[in-house]
MARGU-268114 format. One record per atom (N, C-alpha, C): chain; x, y, z. Coordinates in pm, 1 decimal, padded with zeros to 6 digits, m for minus. Layout:
<atoms>
   chain         px         py         pz
       A          X          Y          Z
...
</atoms>
This chain:
<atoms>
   chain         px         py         pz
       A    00081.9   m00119.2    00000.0
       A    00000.0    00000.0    00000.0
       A    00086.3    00125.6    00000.0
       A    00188.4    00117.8    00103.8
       A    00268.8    00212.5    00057.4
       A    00366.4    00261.5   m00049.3
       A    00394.1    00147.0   m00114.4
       A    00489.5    00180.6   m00221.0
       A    00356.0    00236.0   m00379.6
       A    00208.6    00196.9   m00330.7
       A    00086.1    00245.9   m00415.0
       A    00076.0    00390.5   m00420.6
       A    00126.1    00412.4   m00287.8
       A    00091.4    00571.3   m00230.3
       A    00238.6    00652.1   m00294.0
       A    00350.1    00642.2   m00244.8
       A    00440.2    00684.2   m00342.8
       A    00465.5    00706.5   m00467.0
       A    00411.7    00610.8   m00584.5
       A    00413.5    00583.6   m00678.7
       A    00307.3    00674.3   m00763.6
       A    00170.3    00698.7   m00680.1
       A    00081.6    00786.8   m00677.0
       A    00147.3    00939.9   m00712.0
       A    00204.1    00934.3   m00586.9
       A    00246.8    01122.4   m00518.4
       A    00341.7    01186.1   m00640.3
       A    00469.3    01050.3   m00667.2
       A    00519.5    01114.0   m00763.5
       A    00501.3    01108.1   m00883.0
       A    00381.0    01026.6   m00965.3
       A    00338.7    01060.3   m01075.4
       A    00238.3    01188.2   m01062.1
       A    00192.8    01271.0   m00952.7
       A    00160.1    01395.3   m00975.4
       A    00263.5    01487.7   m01013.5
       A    00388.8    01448.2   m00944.2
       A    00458.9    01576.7   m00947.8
       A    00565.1    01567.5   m01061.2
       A    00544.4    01417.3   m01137.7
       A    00648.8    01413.8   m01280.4
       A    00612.7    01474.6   m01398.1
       A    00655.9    01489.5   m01495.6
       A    00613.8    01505.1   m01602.3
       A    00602.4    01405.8   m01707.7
       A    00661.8    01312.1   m01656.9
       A    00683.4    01148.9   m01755.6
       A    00600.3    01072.2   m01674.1
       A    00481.8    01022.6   m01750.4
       A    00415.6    00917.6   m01668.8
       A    00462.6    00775.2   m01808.6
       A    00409.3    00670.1   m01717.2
       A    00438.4    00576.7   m01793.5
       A    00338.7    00483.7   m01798.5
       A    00242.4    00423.2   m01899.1
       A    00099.1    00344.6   m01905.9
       A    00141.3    00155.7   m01867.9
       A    00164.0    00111.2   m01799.7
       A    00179.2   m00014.0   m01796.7
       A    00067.6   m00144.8   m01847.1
       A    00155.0   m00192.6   m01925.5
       A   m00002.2   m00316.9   m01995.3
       A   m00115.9   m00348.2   m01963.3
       A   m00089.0   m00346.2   m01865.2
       A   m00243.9   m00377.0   m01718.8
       A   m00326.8   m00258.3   m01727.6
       A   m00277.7   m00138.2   m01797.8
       A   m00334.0    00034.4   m01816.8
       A   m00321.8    00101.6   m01725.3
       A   m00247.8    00078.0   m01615.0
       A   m00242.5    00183.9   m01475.7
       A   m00083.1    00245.5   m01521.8
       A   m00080.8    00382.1   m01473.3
       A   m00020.9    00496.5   m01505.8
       A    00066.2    00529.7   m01384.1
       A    00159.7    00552.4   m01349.2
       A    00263.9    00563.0   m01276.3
       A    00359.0    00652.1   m01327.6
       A    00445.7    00737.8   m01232.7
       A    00554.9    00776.5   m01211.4
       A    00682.8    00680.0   m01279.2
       A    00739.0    00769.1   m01475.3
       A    00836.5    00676.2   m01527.8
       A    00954.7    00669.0   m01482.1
       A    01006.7    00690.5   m01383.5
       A    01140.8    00710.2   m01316.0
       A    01085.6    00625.1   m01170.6
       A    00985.5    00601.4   m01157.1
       A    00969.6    00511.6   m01033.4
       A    00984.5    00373.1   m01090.0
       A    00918.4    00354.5   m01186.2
       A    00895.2    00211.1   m01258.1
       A    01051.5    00177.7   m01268.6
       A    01083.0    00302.4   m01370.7
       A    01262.5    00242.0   m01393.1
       A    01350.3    00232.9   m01276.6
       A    01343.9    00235.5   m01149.4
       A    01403.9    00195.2   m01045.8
       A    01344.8    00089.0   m00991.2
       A    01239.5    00049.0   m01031.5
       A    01141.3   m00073.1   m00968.9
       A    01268.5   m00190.4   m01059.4
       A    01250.0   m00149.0   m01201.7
       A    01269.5   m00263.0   m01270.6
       A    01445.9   m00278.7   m01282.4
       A    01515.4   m00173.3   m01215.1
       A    01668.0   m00186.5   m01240.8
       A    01731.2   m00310.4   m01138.1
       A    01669.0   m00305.8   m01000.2
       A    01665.5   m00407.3   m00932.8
       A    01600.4   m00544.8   m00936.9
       A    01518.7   m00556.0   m01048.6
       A    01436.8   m00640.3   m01024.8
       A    01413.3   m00689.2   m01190.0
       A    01397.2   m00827.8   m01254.7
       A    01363.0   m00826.9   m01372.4
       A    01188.2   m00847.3   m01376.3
       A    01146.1   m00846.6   m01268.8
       A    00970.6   m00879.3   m01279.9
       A    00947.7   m00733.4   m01172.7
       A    00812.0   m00726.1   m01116.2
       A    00725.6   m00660.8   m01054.1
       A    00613.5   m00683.2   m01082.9
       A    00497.0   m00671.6   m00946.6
       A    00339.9   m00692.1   m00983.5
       A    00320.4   m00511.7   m00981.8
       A    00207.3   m00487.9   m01031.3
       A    00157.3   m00366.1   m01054.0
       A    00108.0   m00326.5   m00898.4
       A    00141.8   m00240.1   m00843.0
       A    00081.0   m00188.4   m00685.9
       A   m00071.8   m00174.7   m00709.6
       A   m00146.0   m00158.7   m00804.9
       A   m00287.5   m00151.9   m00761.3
       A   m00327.3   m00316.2   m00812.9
       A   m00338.5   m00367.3   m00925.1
       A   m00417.0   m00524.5   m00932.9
       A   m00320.6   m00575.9   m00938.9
       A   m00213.3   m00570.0   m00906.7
       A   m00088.0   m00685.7   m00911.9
       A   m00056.3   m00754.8   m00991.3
       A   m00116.7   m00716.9   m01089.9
       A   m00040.1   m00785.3   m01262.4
       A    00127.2   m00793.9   m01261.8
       A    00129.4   m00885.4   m01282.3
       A    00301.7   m00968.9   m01320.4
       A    00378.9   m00810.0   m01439.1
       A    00453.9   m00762.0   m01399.9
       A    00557.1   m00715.5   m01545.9
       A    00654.6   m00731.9   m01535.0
       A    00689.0   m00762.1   m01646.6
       A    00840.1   m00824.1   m01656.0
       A    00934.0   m00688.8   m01758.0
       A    01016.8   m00727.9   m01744.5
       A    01153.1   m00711.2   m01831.0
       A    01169.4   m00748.0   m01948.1
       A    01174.0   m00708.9   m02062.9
       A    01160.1   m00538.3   m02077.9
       A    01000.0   m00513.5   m02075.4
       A    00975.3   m00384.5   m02088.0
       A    00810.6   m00389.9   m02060.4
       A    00777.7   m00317.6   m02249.2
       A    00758.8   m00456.2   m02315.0
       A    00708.8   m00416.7   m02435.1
       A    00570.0   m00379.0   m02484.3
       A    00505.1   m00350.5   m02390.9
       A    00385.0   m00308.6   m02430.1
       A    00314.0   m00178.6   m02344.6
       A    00417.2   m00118.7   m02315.2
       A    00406.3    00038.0   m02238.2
       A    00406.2    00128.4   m02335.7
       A    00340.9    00249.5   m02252.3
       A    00293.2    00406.3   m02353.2
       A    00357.5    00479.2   m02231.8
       A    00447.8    00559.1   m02308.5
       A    00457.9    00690.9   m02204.5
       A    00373.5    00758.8   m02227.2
       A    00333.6    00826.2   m02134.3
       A    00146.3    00914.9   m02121.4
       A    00206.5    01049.2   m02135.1
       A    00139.7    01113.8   m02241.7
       A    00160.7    01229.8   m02271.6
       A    00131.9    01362.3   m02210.2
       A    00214.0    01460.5   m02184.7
       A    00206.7    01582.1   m02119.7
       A    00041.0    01676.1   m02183.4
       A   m00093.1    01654.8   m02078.9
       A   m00201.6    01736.0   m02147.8
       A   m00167.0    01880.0   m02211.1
       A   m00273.1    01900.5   m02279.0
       A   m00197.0    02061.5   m02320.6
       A   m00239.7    02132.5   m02260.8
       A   m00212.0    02275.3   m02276.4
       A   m00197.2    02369.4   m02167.0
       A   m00351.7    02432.6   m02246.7
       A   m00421.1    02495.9   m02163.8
       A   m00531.7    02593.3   m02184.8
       A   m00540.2    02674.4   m02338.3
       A   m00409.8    02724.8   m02354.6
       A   m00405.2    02810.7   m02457.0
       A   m00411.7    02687.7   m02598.6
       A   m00332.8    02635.5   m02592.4
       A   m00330.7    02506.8   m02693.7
       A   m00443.7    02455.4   m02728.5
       A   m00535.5    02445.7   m02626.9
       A   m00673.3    02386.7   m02615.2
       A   m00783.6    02517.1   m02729.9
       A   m00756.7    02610.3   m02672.2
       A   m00827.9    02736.0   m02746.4
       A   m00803.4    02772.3   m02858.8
       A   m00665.9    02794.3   m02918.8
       A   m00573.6    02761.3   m03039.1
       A   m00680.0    02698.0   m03142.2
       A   m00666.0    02545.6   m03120.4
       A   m00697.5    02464.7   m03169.3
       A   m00858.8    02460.5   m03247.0
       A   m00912.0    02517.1   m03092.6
       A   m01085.0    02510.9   m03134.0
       A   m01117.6    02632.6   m03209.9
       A   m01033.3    02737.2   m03194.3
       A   m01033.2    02898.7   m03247.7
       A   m01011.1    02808.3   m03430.3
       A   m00936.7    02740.4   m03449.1
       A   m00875.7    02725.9   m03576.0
       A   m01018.5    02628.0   m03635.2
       A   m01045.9    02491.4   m03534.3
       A   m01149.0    02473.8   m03615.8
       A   m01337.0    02522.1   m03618.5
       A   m01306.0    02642.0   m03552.9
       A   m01406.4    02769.3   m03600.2
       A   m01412.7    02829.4   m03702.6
       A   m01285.8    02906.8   m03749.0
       A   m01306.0    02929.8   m03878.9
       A   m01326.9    02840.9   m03990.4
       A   m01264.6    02684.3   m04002.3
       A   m01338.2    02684.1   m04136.5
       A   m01404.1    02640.2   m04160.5
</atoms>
């Protein structure tokens, strides 16, 4: 539970999240210290098995910022 809660705290405060196969989203610099020690890990929330290398991960993309958002919809207004 605690290493759930960590893993939590600092995927708020990263900017690299990382999507694991199972689809739960984590802190990518936590995972990569999970897995430098270790060639497996279960997932801290349903405990899915991941192994080494993790070929079926998404790094989760940075949302866009407000203005980007407005940009966008401003552009498909005009045509």
């Amino acid at each position: 539970m605690l290493e759930l809660l960590l893993w939590y705290i600092a995927s708020l405060n990263e900017a690299a999240e990382i999507l694991l196969p199972c689809l739960h989203s984590f802190c990518m610099v936590c995972v990569a210290q999970e897995m430098e020690f270790r060639p497996q890990f279960n997932c801290p929330i349903c405990k899915a098995r991941i192994e080494r290398p993790i070929e079926e991960s998404w790094e989760v993309p940075d949302p866009p910022n407000p203005e980007e958002v407005v940009a966008y919809l401003s552009k498909l207004g005009r045509k």
